[in-house]
Each structure stands twice: as C-alpha cells, then as structure tokens.
N, C-alpha and C positions, 0 to 999 in steps of 0.2 A: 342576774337575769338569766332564765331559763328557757331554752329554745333547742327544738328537732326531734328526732322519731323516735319511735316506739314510746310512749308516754308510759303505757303500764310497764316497761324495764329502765331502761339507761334516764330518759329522766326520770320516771320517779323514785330510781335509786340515787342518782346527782341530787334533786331536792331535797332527801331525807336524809341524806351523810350533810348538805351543806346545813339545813337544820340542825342538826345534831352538835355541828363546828361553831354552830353559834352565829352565822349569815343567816342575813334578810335575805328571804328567797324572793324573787316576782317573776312572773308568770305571765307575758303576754299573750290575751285571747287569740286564739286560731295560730299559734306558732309552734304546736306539738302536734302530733300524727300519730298515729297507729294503724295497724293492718287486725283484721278479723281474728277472733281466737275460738277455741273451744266453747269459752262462754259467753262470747257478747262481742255484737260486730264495732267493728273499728270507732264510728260515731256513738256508740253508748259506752263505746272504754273513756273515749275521749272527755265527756262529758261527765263520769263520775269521779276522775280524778281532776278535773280543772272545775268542778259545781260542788263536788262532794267531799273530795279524799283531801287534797289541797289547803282550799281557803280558811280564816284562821284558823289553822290548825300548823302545819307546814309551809306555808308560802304563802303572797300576796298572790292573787291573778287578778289582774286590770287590764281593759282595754288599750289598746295598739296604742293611741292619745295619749291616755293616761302612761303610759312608760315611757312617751317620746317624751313627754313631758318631765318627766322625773329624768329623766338622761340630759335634759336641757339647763334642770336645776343644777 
C-alpha cells in the first residue's frame, strides 16, 4: 500500500519498481500529493496518475474503505 508526496516522482517510481518485483500495488484515494510543475498543476498530476497512469495497469487505487477494509481482512 502506497502513500505520500510527490506522486509524479517517489511514488510513481515506488509503484513501478514494486510492479516490476512482482507486488500488488494499492493505492489509497486522496493519500498522495503533488506540488504544481512545468506542465500541469498539482490536482491534474494527481488525477492522471491515480485515474489514468496507475489503475490496471500498475496498481489497484481504491477508496480510503476499500483499503481499511482490505487491511481488516
């Protein structure tokens, strides 16, 4: 389970090395951040790597529930 800042670096490089090792990735909505870049402000980085770049592909992203849940099982 994947959690903290900068989504377009340190986690989307954690997800895609832990991908590559062969880990289930998951991805709790709203627990990654970003700050503004060159090309896209912080809410549309956010939003194409947890909408777009991510889901089956790289990692599960599920709601905050849905992982408490899964942490419960």
């Amino acid at each position: 389970m994947m959690v903290g800042l900068q989504t377009n670096f340190c986690i989307d490089a954690s997800v895609k090395s832990a991908f590559e090792r062969g880990f289930q990735v998951i991805i709790p909505a709203g627990t990654n951040s970003t700050f503004d870049n060159d090309y896209m402000d912080d809410e549309t980085t956010y939003r194409y790597y947890n909408e777009m770049m991510w889901p089956e592909r790289f990692a599960q992203c599920v709601s905050v529930e849905e992982a408490i849940a899964m942490m419960e099982n």
